[in-house]
TIVOVEX-524249 format. One line per field, with one value per residue (C-alpha): x, y, z; residue in three letters; residue number from 1. Coordinates in steps of 0.05 Angstrom, whole numbers. Example, Ala and Ser with C-alpha at 12.3 -4.5 7.8 and 13.67 -1.06 7.14 Angstrom:
2
u <- c(246, 273)
v <- c(-90, -21)
w <- c(156, 143)
rest <- c(ALA, SER)
nr <- c(1, 2)
//
This chain:
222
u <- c(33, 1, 25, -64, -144, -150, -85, -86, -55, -111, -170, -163, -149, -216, -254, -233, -240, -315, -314, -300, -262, -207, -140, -73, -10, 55, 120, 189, 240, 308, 325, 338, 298, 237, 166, 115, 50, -2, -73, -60, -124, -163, -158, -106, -71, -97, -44, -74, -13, 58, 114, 188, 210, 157, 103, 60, 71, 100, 181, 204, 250, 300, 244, 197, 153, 113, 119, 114, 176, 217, 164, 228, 238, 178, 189, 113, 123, 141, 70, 66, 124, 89, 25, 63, 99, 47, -30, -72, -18, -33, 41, 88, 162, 205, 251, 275, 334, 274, 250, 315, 307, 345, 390, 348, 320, 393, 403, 331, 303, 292, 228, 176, 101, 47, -29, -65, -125, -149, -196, -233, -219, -195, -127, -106, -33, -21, 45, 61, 37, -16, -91, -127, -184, -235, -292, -353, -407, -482, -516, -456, -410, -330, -315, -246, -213, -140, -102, -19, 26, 91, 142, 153, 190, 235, 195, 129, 125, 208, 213, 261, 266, 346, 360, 369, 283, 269, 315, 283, 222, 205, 164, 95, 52, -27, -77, -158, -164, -183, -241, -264, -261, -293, -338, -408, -389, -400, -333, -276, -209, -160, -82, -20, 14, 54, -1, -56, -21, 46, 112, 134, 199, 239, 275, 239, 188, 127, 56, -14, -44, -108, -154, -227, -289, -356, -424, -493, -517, -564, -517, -489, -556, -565)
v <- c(-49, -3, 16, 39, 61, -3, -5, -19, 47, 87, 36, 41, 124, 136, 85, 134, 185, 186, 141, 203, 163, 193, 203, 176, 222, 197, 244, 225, 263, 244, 217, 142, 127, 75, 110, 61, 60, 4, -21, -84, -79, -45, -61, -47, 22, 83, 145, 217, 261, 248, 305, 313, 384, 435, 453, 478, 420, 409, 397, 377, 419, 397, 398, 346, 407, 419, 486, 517, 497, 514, 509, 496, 426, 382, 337, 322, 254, 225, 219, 177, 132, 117, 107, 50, 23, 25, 28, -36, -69, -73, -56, -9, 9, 53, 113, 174, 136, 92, 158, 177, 241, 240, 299, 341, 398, 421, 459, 446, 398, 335, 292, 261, 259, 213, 213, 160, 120, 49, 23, -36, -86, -164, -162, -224, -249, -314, -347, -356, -426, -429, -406, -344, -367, -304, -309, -275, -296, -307, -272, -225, -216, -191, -123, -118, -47, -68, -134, -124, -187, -177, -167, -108, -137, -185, -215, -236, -305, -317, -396, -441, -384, -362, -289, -281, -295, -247, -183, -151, -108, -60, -110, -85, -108, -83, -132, -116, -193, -205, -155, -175, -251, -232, -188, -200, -271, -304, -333, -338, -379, -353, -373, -335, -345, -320, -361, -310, -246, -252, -247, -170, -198, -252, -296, -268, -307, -270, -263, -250, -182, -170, -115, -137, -129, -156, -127, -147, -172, -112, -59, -72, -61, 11)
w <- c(-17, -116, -140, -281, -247, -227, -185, -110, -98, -137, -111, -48, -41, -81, -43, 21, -14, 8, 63, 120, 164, 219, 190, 230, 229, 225, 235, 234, 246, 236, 160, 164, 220, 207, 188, 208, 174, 215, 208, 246, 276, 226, 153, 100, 92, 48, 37, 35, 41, 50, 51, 57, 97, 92, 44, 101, 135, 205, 222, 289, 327, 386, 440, 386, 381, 311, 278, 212, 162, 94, 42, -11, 4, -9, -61, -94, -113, -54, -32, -99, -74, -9, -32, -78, -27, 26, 9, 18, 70, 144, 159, 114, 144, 105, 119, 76, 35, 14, -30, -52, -15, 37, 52, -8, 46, 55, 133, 150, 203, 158, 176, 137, 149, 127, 145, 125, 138, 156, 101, 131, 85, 82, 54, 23, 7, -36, -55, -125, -151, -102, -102, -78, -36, -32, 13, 44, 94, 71, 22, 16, -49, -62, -83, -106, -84, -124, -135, -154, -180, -154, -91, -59, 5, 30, 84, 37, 11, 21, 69, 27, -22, -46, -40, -116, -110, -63, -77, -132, -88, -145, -182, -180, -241, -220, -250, -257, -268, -192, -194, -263, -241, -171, -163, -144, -129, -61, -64, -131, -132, -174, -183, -168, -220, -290, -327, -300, -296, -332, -309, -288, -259, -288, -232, -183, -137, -130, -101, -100, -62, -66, -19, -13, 28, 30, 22, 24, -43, -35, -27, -101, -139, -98)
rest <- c(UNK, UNK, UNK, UNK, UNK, UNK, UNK, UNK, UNK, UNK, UNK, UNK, UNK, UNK, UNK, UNK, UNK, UNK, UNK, UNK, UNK, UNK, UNK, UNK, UNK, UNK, UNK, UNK, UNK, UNK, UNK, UNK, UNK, UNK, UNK, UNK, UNK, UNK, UNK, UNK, UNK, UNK, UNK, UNK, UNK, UNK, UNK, UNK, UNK, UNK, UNK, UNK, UNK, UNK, UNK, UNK, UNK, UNK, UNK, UNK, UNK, UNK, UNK, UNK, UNK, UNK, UNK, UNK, UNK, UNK, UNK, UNK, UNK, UNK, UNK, UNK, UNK, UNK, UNK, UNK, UNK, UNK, UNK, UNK, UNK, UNK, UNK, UNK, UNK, UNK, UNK, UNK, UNK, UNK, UNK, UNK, UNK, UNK, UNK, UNK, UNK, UNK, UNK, UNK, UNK, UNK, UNK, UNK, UNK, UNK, UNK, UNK, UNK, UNK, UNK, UNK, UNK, UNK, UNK, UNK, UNK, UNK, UNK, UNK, UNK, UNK, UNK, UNK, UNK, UNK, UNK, UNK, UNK, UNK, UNK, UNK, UNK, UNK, UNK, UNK, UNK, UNK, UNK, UNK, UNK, UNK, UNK, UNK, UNK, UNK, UNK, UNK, UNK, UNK, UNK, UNK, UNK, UNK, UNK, UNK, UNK, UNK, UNK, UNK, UNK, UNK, UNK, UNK, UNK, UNK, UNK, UNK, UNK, UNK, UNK, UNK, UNK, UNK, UNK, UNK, UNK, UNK, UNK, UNK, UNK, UNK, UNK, UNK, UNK, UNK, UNK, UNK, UNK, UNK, UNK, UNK, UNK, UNK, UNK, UNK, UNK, UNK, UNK, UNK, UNK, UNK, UNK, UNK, UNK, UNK, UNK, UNK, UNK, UNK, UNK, UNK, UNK, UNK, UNK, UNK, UNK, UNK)
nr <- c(1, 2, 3, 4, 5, 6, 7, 8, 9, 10, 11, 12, 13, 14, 15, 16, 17, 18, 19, 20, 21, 22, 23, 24, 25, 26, 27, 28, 29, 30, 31, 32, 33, 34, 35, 36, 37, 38, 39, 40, 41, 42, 43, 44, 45, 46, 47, 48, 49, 50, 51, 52, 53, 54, 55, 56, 57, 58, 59, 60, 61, 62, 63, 64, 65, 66, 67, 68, 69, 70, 71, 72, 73, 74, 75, 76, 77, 78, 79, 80, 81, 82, 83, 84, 85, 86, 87, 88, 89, 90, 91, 92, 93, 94, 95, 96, 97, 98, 99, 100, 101, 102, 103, 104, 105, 106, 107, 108, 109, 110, 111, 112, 113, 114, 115, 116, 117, 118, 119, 120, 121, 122, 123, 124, 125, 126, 127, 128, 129, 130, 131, 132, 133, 134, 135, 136, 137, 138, 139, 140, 141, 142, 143, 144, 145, 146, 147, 148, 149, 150, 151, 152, 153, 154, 155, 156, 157, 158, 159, 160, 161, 162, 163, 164, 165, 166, 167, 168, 169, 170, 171, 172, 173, 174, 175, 176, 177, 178, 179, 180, 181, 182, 183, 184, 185, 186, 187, 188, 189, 190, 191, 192, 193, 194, 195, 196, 197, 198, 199, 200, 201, 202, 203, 204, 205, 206, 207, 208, 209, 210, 211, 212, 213, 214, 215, 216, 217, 218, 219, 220, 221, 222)
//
């Protein structure tokens, strides 16, 4: 929501990678305002490009009309940033302060645009202290795209929680362990906990996301 190869921000791009699927395009274009990234409907959320100003890109004048931009403003690691805080997550707001770019392009139009694809996928959330039920239908089996140990928001895993538990939302802590536990298997059970992934975050209460699909028991010896 992911970000190490076996990260859910890696997994999921190169999974996509090949997959050909359409791309959604996402431009907003006043800093601060909410950028909303969705696959309500369709899976979990894999980042190809994002950009900050120009960089052959598109900015939005006063009529909301695209056109060619600065090209001295794009910051390359913000698509790195929202990739982290996005991919594998059927929902992903954040705006331009959430970068720590925000004001960077100096006189030019500011905006930032994302495309991005739906990967269809299961995407599983599980409180800490409680178990990670993973399931497919007959004679299929998991394949893991990325698993993270963390928080990274306020609104995940938070009822009867204090706000000292829930503020700290750059604990991300990418684990293998799902996959290697999981895959190939009908169905796996695994704890959210410290005791299985350790503890990236002291004080913090944390969760279980993992991204996951099912295939035919046939499609993994092919």
């Amino acid at each position: 929501m992911l970000f190490s190869s076996i990260a859910l921000v890696v997994a999921v791009g190169c999974v996509l990678g090949h997959a050909g699927m359409p791309s959604e395009r996402v431009t907003t274009c006043v800093d601060g305002v909410v950028h909303r990234l969705s696959c309500e409907l369709s899976g979990v959320i894999s980042v190809q490009t994002s950009l900050y100003g120009g960089e052959d890109s598109v900015t939005c004048n006063d009529g909301g009309k695209a056109e060619s931009s600065n090209t001295g403003c794009s910051d390359g690691a913000v698509a790195d940033i929202v990739k982290k805080k996005c991919n594998g997550k059927r929902v992903c707001e954040l705006s331009s302060s959430d970068l720590g770019v925000s004001g960077s392009c100096g006189g030019t139009t500011k905006y930032l645009h994302t495309t991005y694809t739906c990967l269809p996928a299961f995407h599983h959330v599980t409180c800490e202290h409680s178990l990670a039920h993973l399931q497919c239908g007959e004679e299929q089996v998991i394949l893991v795209y990325g698993a993270e140990y963390g928080r990274r928001d306020r609104t995940t895993c938070v009822h009867s929680r204090p706000d000292s538990q829930i503020q700290n939302i750059s604990c991300l802590n990418p684990t293998s362990k799902v996959a290697e536990r999981c895959d190939g298997k009908n169905s796996c059970l695994i704890k959210a906990g410290n005791s299985e992934f350790g503890d990236p975050c002291y004080g913090t209460y944390k969760y279980l996301e993992v991204a996951y699909t099912c295939n035919y028991f046939q499609d993994q010896l092919t």
